[in-house]
C-alpha positions in Angstrom: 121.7 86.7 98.3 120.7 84.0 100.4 117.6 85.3 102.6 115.3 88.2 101.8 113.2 89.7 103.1 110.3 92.0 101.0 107.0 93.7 102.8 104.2 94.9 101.1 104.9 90.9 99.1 101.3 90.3 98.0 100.8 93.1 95.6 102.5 95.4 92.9 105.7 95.9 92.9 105.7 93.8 95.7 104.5 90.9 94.4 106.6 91.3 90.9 110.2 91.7 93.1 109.2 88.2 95.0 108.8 86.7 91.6 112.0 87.7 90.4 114.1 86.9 93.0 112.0 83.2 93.9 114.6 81.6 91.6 117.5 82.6 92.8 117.3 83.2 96.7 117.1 80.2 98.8 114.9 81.5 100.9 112.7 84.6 100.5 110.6 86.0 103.3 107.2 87.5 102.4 105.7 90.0 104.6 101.9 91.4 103.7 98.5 91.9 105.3 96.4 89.5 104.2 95.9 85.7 104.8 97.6 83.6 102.4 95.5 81.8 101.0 93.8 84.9 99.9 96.8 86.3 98.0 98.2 85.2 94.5 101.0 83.4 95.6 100.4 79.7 95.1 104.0 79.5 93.6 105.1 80.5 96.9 105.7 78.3 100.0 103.0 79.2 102.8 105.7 78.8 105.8 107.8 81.7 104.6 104.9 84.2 104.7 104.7 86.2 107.7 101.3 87.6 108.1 101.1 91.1 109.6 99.8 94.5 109.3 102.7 96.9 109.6 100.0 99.6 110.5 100.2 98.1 113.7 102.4 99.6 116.2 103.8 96.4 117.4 104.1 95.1 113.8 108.1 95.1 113.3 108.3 93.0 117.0 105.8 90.4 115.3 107.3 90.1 112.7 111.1 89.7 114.2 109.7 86.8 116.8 108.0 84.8 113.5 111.3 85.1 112.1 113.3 84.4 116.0 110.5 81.2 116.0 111.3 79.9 112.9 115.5 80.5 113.7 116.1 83.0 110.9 118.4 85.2 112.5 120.1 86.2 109.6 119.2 88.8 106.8 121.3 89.6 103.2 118.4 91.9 102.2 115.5 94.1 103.7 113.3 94.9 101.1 110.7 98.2 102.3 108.4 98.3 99.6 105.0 98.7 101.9 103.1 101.5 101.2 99.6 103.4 100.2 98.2 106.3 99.7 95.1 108.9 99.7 94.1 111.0 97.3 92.4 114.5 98.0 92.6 117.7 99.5 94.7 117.7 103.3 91.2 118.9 104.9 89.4 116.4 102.7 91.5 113.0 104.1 90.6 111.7 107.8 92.7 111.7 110.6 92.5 107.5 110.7 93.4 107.8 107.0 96.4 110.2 107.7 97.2 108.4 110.7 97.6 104.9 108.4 99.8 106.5 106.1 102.5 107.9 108.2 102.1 104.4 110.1 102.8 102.1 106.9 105.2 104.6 104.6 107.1 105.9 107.3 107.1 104.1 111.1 107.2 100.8 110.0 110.3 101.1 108.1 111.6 102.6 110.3 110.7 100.1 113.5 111.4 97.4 111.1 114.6 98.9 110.4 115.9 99.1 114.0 114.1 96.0 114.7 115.8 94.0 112.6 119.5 95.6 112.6 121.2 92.6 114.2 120.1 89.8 112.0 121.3 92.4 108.8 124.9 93.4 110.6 125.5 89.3 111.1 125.7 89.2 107.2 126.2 93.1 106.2 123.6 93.0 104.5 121.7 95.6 102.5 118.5 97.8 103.7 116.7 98.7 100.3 113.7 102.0 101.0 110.9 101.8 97.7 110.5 105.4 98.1 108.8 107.7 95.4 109.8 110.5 93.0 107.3 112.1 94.7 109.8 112.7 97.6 112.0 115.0 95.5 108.7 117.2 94.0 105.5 118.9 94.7 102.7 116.6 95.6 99.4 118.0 95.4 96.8 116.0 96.8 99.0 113.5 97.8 100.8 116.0 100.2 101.0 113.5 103.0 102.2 110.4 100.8 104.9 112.9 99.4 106.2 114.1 103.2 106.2 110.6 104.3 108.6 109.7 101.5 110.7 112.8 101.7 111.1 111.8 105.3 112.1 108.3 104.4 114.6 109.4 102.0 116.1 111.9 105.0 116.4 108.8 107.4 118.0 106.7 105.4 120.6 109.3 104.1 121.1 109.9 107.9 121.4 105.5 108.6 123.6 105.1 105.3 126.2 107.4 107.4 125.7 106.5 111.0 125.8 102.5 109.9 128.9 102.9 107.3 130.9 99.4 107.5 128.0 97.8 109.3 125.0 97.5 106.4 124.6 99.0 103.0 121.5 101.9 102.6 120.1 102.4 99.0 117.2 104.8 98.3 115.2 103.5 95.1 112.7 106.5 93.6 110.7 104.6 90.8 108.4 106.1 88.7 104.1 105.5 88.4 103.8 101.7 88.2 100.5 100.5 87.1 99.6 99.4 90.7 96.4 98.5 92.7 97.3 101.3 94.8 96.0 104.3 92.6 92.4 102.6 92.8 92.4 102.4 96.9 94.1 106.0 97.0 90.7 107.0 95.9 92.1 108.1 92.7 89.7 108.9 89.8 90.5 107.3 85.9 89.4 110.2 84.3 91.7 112.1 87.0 94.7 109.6 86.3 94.8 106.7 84.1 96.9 104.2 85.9 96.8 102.2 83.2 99.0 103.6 81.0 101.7 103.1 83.6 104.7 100.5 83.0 103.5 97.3 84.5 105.1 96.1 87.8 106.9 93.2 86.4 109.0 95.3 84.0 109.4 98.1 87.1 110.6 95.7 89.1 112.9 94.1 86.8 114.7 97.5 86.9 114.8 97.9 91.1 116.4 94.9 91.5 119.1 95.5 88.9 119.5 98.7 90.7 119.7 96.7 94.2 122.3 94.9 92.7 124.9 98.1 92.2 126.7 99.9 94.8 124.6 103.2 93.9 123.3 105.0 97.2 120.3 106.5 95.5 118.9 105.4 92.0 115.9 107.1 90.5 114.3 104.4 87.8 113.6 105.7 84.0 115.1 108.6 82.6 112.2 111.0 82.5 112.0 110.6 86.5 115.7 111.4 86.9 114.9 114.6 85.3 111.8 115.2 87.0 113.5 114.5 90.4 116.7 117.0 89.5 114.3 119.8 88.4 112.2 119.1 91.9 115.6 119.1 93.7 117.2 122.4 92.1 114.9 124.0 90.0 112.3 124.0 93.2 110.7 127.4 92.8 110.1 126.8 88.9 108.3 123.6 89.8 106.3 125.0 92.7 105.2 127.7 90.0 104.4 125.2 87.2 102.6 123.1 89.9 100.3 126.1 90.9 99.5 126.6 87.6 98.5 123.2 86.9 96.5 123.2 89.9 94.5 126.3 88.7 
């Protein structure tokens, strides 16, 4: 693939996808919120990071005229791994906090998406969604993070047929990753120990071998496939379960 294209580039999983695709792409566009030279990625070449944060409503128009500036016009593959979260009760998360969420997990894919169609139908390239196997169960707590990805999932099954022939749409549900983004969710360790999660690097290593198939929708790691089937057909046995976890 020649150019790609990955937000959410200065952390996580992120982070670990730019790494493993900086030696083979020729040139690999980084997207994230914070100023470079405040992010680990000195291994990185500063005039291919596009600094933006896609909470904005005007972030996937910023970030298509720094790529119309710098004549990239062309795109082989669009990366959406963005994303946070907030842990807690619905009546226990603010409205700005809610608000955020939706904006980063859901909008700006979606803008970015539309935004950036033409420069992905020049080369058919491939539109890849980070969503969650959260989308396919019960999230407590995280009942906002879990919509926002079960609504991703619904667009880009909608896209994959309206754009057939034009660009390839693949769904990616990965597991827990041991990620910065349990901390910020507000998260406790006693609550869940992130910790014990697989570590981005090998996660990652795993999405990109699934970007590389022809596969729609590819849930990583066995135990999530499972997980994700049971949350798909077995839905009233996991809502139960779920309740009684709760309790």
């Amino acid at each position: 693939m020649d150019t790609i294209l990955i937000t959410g580039a200065t952390d996580g999983l992120g982070l670990a996808l730019a790494h493993y695709y900086r030696p083979t792409a020729k040139r690999l566009i980084l997207v994230g919120r914070r100023a470079f030279q405040d992010v680990p990625l000195t291994e990185f070449d500063p005039n291919t990071y596009c600094r933006i944060d896609l909470a904005q409503a005007n972030g996937a128009e910023v970030i298509d005229n720094w790529l119309e500036a710098r004549n990239i016009r062309h795109l082989d593959l669009l990366i959406h791994n963005a994303g946070t979260g907030y842990y807690g009760a619905i009546d226990q998360q603010s409205w700005a906090d809610i608000e955020q969420l939706v904006a980063v997990n859901l909008w700006a894919p979606i803008a970015l998406t539309r935004q950036l169609l033409p420069c992905l139908q020049k080369r058919r390239g491939k539109v890849v969604f980070i969503s969650s196997v959260a989308a396919m169960l019960p999230a407590p707590d995280y009942a906002v993070y879990g919509a926002t990805k079960a609504a991703l999932d619904g667009f880009a099954r909608s896209l994959r047929v309206e754009l057939k022939g034009s660009i390839d749409i693949q769904v990616i549900h990965p597991g827990a990753a041991r990620t910065g983004m349990h901390a910020k969710s507000g998260i406790s360790r006693e609550t869940m120990d992130w910790e014990r999660f697989p570590p981005t690097e090998k996660v990652a290593k795993k999405i990109a071998k699934a970007i590389a198939t022809k596969k729609p929708s590819v849930t990583i790691g066995a135990g999530n496939s499972l997980l994700g089937f049971a949350g798909l057909y077995l839905g009233r046995v996991i809502d139960r379960f779920m309740q009684r976890r709760q309790r």
